[in-house]
C-alpha positions in Angstrom: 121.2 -32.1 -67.2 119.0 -29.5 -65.9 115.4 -28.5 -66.3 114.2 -28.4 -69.7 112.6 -24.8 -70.1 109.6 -24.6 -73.0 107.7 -21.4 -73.8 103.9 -22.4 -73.1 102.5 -20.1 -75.3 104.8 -20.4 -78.1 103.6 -24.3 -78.1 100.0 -23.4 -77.7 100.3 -21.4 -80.8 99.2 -21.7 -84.0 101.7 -23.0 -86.5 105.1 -21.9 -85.0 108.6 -23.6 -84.5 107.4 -26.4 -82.1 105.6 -28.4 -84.9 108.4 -27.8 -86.9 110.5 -29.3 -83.9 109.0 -33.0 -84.4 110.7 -34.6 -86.8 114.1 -33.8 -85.2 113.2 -34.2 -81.7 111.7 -37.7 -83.0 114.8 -38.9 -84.5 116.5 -37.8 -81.4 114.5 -39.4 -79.3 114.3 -43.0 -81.2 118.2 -43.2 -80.6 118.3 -42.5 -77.0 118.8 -45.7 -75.3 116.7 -47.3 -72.5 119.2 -47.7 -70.1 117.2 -45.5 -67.7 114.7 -47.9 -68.0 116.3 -51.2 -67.0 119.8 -50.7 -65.9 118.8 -48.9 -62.3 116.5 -51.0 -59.4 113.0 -51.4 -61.1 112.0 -50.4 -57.6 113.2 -46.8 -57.3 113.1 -44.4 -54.7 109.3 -43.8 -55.2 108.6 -46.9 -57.2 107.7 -45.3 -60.2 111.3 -45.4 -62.0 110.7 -42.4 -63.7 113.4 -40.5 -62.1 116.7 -42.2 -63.4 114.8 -42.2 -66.4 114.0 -38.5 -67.1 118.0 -37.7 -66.3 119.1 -39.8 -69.5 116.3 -38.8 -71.8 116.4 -35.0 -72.9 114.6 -35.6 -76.8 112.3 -37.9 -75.1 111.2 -35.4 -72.9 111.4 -32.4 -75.0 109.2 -34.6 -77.8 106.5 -35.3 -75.2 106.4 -31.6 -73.5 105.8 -30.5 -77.3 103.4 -33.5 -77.7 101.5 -32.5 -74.6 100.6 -28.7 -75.0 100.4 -28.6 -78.4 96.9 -26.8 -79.0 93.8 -29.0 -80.4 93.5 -29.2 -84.0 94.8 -30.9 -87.4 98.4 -29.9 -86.1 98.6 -31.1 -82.9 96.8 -34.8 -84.4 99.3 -34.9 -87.0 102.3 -34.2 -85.1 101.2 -37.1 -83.0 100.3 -39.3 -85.6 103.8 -38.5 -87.1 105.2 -40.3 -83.6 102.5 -43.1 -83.9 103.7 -44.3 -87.2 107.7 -44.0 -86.5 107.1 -45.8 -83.3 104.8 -48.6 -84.8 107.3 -48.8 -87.9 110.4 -49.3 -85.3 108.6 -52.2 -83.8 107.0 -54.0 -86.6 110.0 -55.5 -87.8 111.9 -53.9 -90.1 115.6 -53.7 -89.9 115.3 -57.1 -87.5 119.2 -56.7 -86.5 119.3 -53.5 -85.5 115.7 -54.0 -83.8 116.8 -57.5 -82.3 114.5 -57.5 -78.4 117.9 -58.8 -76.8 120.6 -56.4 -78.1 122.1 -54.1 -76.3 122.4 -51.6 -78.9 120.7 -48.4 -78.2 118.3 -48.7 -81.4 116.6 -52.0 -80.2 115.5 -50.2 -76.7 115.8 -46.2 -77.6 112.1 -46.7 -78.9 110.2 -48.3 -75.9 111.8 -45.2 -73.7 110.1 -42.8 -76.7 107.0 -44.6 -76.9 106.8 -44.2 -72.7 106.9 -40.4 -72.8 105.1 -39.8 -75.5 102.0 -42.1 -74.1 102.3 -40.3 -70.7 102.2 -36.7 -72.5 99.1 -38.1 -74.8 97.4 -39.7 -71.3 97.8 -36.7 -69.4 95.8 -34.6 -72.3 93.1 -36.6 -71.8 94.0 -40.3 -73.5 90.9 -40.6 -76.2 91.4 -41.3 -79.7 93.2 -43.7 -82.3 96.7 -42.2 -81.4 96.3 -43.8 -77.3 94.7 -46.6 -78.1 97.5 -47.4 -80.5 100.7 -46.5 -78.1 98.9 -48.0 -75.5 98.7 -51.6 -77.9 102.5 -50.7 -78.4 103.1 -51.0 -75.2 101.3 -53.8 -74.2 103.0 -55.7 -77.0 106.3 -55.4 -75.9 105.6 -56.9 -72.9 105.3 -60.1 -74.6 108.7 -59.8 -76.7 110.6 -62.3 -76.3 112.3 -64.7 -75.0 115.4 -63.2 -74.7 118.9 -65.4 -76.7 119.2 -66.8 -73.1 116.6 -69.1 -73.9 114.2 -71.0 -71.2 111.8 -68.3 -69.9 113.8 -65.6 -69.3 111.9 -62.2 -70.3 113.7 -60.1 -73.1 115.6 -57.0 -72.3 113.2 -55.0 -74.4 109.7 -56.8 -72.5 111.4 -55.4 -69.3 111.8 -52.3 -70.3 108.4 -52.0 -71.3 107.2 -52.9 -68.1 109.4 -50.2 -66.4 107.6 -47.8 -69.2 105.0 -47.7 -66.9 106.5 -46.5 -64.2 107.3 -43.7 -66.5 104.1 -43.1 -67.6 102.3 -42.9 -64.9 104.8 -41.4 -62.8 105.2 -37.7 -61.5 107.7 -35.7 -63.9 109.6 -32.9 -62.3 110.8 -31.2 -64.8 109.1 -30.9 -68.3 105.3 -32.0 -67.8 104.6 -31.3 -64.0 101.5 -30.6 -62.6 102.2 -28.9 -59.8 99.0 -28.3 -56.8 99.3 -24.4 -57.0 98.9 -24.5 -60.8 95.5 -27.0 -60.9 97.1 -29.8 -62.2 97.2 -33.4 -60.8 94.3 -36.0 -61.0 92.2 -33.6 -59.3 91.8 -30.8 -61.7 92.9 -29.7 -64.9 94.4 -26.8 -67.1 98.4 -26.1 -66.9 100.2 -27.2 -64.1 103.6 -24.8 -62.7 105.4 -26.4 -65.7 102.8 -26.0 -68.4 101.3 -29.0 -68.8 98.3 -29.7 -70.1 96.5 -32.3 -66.9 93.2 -33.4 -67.7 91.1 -34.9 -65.0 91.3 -38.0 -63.7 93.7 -39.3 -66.5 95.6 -41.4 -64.3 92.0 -43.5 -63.5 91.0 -43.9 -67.2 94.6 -45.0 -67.7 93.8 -48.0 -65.2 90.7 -48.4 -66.8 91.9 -49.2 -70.0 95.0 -50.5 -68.9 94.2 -53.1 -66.3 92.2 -55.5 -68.8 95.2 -55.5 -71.6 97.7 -56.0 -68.4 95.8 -59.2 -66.7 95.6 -60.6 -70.7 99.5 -60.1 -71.2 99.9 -61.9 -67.3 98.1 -64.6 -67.9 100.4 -66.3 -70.8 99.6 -67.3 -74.0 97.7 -70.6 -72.9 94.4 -69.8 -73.9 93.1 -68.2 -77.0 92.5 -64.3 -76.2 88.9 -63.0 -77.4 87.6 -59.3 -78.0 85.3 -59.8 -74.7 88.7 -61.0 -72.3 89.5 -57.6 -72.8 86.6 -55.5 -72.8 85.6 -57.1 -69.4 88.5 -58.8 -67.7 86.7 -61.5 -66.8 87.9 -64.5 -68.3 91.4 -62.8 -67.4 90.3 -62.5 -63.9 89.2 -66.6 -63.6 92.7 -67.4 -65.5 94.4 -65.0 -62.6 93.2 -67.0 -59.6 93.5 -70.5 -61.4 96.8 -70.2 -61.1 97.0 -69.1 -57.2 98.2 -72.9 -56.5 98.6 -73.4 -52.6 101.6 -72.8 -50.8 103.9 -74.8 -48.3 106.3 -74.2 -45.6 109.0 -75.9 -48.0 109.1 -74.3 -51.2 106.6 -70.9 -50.7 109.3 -68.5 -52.4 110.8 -70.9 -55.3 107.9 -71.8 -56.7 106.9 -69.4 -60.2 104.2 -68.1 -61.2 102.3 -71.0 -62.8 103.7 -73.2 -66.0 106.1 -73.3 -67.9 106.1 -69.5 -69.6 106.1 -67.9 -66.0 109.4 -66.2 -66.6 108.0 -64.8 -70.2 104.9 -63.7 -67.8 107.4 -61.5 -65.7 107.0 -58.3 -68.0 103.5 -57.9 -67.6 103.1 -58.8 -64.0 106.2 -56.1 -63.6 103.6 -53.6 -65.9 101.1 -54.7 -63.1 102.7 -54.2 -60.2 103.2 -50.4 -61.4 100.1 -50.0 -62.7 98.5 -50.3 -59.3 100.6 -48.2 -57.5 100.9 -45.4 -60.0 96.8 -45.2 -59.6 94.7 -43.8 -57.2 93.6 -46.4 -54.8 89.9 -45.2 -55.3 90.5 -46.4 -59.4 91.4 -50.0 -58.0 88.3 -50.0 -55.2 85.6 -48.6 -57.5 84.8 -52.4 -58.4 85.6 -55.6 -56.1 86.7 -57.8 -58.6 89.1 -55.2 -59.9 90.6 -55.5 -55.8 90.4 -59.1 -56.7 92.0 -59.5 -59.2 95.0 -56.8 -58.3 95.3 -58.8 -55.1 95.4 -62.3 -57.0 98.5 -60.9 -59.0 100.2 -59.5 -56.2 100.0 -63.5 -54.8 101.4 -64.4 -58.3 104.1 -62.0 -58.4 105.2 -63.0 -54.9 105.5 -66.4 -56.1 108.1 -65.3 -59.2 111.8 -66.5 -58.5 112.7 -63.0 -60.4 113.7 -60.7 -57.5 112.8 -57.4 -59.0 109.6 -58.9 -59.2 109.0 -60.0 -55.7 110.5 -56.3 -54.4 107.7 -54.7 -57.0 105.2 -57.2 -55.1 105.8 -56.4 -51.9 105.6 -52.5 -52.3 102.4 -53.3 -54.0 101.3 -55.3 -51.4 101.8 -52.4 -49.3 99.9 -50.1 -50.9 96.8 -52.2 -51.3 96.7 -52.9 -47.8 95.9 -49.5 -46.7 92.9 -49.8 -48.2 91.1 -53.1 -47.7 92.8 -56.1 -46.5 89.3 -58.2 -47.0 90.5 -59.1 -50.7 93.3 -61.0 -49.1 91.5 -63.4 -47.4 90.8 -66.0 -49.7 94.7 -65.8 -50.1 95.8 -66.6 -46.5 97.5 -69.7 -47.6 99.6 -68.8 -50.0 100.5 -65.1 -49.0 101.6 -65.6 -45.2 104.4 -68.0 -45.9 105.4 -66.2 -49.3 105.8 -63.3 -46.6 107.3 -65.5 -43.9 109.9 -67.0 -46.4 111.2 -63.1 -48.2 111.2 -61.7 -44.7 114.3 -64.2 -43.6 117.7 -63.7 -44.7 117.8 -67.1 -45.5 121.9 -67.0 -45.4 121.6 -67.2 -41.6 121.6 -64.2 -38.5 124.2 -61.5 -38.4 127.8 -63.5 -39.4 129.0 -65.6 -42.2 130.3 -69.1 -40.9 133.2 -67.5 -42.0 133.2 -64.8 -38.8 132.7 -62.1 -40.9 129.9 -59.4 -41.3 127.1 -60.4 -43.9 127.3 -58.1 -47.3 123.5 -58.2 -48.7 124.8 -55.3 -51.5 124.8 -58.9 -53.5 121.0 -59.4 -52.5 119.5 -57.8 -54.9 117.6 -59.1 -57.8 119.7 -59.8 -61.0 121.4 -57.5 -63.8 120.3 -56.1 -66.5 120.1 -59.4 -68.4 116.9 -60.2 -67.0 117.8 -64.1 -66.5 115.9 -65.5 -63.4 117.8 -66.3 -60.4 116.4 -67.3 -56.9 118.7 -66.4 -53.7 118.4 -64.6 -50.7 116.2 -61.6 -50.5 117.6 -58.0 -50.2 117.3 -56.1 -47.2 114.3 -53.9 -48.6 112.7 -56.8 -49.8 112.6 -58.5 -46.1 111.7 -55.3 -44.4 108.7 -54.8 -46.0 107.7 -58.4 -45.8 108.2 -58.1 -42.3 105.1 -54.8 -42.6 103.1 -56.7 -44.8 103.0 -59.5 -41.9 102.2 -56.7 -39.3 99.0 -54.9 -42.1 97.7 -58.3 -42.2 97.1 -58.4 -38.3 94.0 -55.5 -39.1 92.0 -59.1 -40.2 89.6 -60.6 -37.8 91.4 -62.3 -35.8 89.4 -65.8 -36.8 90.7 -65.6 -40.2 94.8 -65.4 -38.6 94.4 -67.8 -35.7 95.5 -70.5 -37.7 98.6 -69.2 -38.7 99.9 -67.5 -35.2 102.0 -70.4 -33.9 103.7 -70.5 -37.3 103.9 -66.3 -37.8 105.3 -66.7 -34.2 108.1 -69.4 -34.5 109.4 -68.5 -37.8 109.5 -64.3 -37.1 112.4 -65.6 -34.7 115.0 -65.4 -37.9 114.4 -62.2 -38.7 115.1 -60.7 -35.1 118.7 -61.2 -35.7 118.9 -59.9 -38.9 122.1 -57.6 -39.5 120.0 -54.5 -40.3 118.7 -52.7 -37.1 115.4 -51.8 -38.9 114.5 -54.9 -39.8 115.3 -56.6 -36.2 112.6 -53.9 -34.8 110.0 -54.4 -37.8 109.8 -58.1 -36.8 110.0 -57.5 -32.9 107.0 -55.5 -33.2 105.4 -57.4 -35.7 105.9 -60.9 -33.4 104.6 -59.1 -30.8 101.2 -57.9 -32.4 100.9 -61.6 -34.1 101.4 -63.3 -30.2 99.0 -60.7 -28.3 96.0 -61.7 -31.3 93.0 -63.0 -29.5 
């Protein structure tokens, strides 16, 4: 499909055929499935997602570029309270086979890819009001559906495809809402970008901060009761975060989850997390320590996860956070550097099967679109940015890393004969930074 073309100033109208448009771009919309959402790598090309996503949903898109440059007033409120109510009455319930959180059908995940588009066309208009504050709780629900007919903790299709709906959100759309630099739009100023869109300031940073509290609450299980301050302040969510940082060893750094029993139903909303942060300006995420913190704390806890889309999410992450301040990561030297030290190897062995034969990794990857945990070998990605996380972490005084150079040292010997040439020259240079330290 190619680019959706709307008149701007036919939508910023008065009255007019867009408002009219709703209803039937709604229904539209609803029915499109989610497989967009779930069914390619969580990971993406820029991490966001949003791109397979956009290909396979035209009414979504359409529904949100109306949405989005609607002009204020009573029509532009109820056309998205319109939305608001069919979204919240898909999701509360009724119809419970055609809604069911682990079917396949198109109906029990169209929604969540509806509600993702029309949150990020609301967000980028400025995100205030009883409409965002509902899609947003939506949202954030979802991430708790489950568990899936599976059983054990393993997340529901639809909780997963909430979590990519925020890759979505926050993502950078090409086509029907962009906010291209030459026409103001972007976090940095607002008005209409090249493609119309209405960009308010900052909207990606208010998005974190209403975001991140309601994210941490969803990650840290349904152990402890929730109150009304948890989420106002994040603080209570914060403790609950690093209580369940439990130290590392050599043996099982990788295979251990994300604390308890419910880590797999935790997945979705460390997933939501993971996107969150990187979808952000760093600045949003650096304003306040603790917020650095806490980010950091669930990066540890996503690296932990046996759930491979996961871990690759968590390693990006890591990524990005490190260009900024690596200090936060020091209270989690423990647990992070054999986490890292573990992904980075192929696990299987060096370049051949015992068989003779070439190593395949096309196998490597996390698992389908059923969203059952399985552990295994990591994917090539996946160990190539481990293998850069262990090199960003050599910025640290060298007091806080001495401890852990003989063991950096020694194990980095596995991935130099990986079978992929990039990886065998991230870890040669990443052993040699570790053994000239001090």
């Amino acid at each position: 499909m190619g680019a959706v073309r709307l008149d701007s100033k036919a939508l910023r109208g008065p009255g007019g055929a867009a408002v009219a448009a709703v209803p039937s771009l709604l229904s539209g919309a609803l029915a499109e499935g989610a497989a967009g959402l779930i069914e390619e790598p969580l990971g993406g090309d820029d991490g966001s997602g949003a791109a397979a996503s956009a290909r396979r949903a035209p009414c979504c898109q359409c529904l949100a570029a109306v949405l989005n440059k609607l002009a204020d007033g009573a029509e532009a409120d109820s056309a998205v309270g319109l939305v608001v109510t069919a979204l919240t009455e898909a999701f509360s319930g009724e119809g419970e086979a055609a809604m069911d959180v682990d079917g396949a059908a198109a109906a029990g995940e169209g929604p969540v890819q509806c509600l993702a588009w029309t949150l990020k066309a609301v967000a980028m208009r400025g995100g205030n009001g009883d409409a965002f504050s509902e899609l947003l709780g939506l949202l954030c629900g979802l991430l708790t559906a489950g568990p899936s007919r599976a059983g054990g903790d393993t997340p529901s299709r639809r909780a997963l495809a909430a979590a990519a709906a925020f890759g979505v959100t926050l993502g950078d759309d090409g086509e029907v809402l962009r906010a291209d630099a030459d026409g103001g739009g972007g976090d940095g100023g607002g008005g209409d970008g090249g493609g119309g869109a209405r960009v308010s300031p900052l909207w990606r940073q208010r998005f974190f901060v209403q975001t991140f509290p309601k994210l941490l609450t969803a990650a840290r299980g349904p152990a402890r009761t929730r109150t009304g301050s948890d989420e106002d302040n994040g603080s209570s969510c914060e403790e609950d975060m690093a209580e369940q940082q439990a130290p590392a060893t050599d043996a099982t750094p990788a295979a251990a989850t994300a604390g308890g029993g419910s880590a797999g139903l935790r997945v979705p909303a460390l997933l939501a997390l993971m996107r969150l942060v990187r979808g952000v300006p760093l600045e949003a995420i650096s304003q306040q320590q603790h917020q650095r913190d806490t980010a950091v704390s669930a990066v540890v806890q996503a690296l932990r996860s046996d759930y491979q889309p996961l871990q690759a999410e968590a390693l990006e992450t890591f990524q990005v956070l490190s260009r900024d301040d690596l200090t936060a990561f020091n209270q989690h030297l423990s647990s992070v550097i054999p986490l890292l030290l573990s992904l980075a190897e192929a696990r299987n062995g060096s370049r051949t099967k015992s068989t003779g034969g070439p190593v395949n990794h096309s196998d490597a990857q996390g698992p389908g679109v059923d969203g059952s945990l399985r552990g295994g070998r990591s994917g090539p990605m996946e160990r190539f940015r481990a293998v850069r996380c262990l090199t960003a972490l050599t910025a640290l005084p060298y007091s806080r890393l001495h401890p852990f150079k003989t063991q950096v040292t020694r194990r980095l010997r596995g991935p130099l004969d990986d079978d992929r040439r990039a990886i065998r020259q991230a870890a040669a240079e990443a052993r040699n930074i570790w053994f000239l330290l001090g």
